[in-house]
PASEBA-1860 file (N, C-alpha, C; in nm, 3 decimals):
! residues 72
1> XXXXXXXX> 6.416/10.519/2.899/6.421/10.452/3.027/6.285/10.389/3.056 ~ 6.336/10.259/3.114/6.172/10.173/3.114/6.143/10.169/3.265 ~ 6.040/10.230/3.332/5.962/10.205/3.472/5.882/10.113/3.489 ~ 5.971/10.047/3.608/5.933/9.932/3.702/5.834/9.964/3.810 ~ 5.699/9.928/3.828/5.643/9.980/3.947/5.630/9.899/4.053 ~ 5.674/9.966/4.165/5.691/9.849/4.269/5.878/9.830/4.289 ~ 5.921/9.858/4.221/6.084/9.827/4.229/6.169/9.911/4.305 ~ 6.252/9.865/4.373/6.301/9.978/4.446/6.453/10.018/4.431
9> XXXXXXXX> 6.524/9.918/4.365/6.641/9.941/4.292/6.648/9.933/4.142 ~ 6.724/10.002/4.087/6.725/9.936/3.966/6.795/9.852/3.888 ~ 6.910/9.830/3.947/7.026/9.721/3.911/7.089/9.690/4.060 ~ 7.111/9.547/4.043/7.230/9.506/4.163/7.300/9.424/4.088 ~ 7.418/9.459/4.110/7.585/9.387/4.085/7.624/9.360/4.204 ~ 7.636/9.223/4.203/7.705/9.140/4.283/7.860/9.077/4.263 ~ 7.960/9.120/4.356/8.077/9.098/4.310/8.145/8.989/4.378 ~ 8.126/8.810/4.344/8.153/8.734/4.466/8.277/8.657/4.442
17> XXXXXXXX> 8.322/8.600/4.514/8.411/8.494/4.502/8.451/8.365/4.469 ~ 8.275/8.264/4.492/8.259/8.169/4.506/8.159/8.135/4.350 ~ 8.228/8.219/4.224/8.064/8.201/4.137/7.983/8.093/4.096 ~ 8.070/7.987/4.130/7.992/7.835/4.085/7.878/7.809/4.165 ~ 7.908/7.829/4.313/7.848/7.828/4.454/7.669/7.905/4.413 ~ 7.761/8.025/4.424/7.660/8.130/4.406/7.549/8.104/4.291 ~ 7.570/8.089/4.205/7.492/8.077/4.080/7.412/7.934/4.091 ~ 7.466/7.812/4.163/7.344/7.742/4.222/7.227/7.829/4.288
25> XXXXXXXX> 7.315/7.877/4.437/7.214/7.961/4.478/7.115/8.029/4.403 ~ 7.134/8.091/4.340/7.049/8.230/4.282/7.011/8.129/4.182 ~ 7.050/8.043/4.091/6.933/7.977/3.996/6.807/7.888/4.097 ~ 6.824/7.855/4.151/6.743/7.811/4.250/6.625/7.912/4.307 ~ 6.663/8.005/4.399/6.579/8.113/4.448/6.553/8.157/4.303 ~ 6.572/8.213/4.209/6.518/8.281/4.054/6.425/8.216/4.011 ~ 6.445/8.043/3.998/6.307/7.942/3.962/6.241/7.971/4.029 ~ 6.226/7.956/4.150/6.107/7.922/4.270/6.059/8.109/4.254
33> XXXXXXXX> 6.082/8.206/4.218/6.050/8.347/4.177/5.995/8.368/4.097 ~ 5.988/8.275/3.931/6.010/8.273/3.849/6.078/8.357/3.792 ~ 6.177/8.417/3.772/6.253/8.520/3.744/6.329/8.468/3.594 ~ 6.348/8.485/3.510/6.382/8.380/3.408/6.524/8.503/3.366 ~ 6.663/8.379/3.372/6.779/8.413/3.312/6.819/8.496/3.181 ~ 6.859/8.581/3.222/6.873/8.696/3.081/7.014/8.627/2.997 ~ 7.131/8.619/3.092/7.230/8.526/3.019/7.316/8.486/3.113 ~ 7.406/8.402/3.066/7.527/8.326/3.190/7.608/8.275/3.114
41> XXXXXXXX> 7.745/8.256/3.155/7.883/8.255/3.092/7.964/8.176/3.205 ~ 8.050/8.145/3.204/8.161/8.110/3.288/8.191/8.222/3.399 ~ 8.170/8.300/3.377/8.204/8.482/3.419/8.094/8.557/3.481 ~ 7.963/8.482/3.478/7.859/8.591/3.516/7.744/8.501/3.537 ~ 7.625/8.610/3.578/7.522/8.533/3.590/7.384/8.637/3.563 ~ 7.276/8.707/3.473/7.237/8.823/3.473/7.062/8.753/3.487 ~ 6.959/8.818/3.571/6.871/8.781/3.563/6.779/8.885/3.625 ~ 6.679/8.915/3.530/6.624/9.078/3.521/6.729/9.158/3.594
49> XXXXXXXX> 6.746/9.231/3.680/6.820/9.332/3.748/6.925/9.313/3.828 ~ 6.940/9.147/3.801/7.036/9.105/3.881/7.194/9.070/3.816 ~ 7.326/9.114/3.859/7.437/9.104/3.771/7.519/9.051/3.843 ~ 7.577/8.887/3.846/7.650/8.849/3.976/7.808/8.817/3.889 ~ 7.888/8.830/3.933/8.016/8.804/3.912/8.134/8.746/3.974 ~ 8.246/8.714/3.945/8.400/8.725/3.989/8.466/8.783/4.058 ~ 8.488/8.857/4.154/8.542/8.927/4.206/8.672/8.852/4.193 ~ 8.795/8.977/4.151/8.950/8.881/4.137/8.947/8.849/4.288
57> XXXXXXXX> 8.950/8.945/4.347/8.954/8.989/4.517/8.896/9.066/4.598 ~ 8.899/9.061/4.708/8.833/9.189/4.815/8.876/9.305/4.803 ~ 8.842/9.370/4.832/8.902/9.507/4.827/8.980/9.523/4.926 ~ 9.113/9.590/4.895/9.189/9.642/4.990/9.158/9.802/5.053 ~ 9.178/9.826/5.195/9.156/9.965/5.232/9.244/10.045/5.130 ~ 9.162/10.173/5.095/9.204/10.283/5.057/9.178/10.288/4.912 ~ 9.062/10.162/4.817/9.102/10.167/4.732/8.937/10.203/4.682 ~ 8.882/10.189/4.548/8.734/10.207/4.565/8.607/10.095/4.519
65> XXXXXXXX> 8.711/9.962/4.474/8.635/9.877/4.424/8.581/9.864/4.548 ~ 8.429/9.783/4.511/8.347/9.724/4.576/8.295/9.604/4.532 ~ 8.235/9.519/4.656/8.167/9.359/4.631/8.035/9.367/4.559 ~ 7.975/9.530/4.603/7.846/9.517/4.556/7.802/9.659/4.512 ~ 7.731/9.680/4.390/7.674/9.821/4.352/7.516/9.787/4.335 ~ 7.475/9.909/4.374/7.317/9.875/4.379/7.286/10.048/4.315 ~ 7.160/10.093/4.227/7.137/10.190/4.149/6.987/10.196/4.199 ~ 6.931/10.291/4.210/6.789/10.350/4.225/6.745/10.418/4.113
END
């Protein structure tokens, strides 16, 4: 396991709807960060600790998917 100092999560998965949208967004804010793209697909978007995706859908009550997981 590799330590980040200064970091306060260690992964975020993002589970969205809009990924074309989104992935402007976040390539944008990532340049101006310099944060440089680990990989990207039709399906995803990964950049250091960041994991954005597809969501088929929202979650319905009672069930346990989620939009977003975040790890410490």
């Amino acid at each position: 396991m590799e330590f980040h100092k200064g970091r306060l999560f260690d992964h975020v998965h993002l589970r969205l709807q809009d990924l074309d949208a989104s992935k402007q967004f976040y390539r944008a804010v990532l340049v101006v960060l310099g944060v440089p793209f680990f990989s990207e697909s039709p399906h995803h978007l990964s950049a250091d600790e960041l994991f954005v995706d597809r969501g088929s859908s929202w979650p319905r009550m009672g069930t346990t998917s989620r939009p977003c997981s975040m790890a410490r």
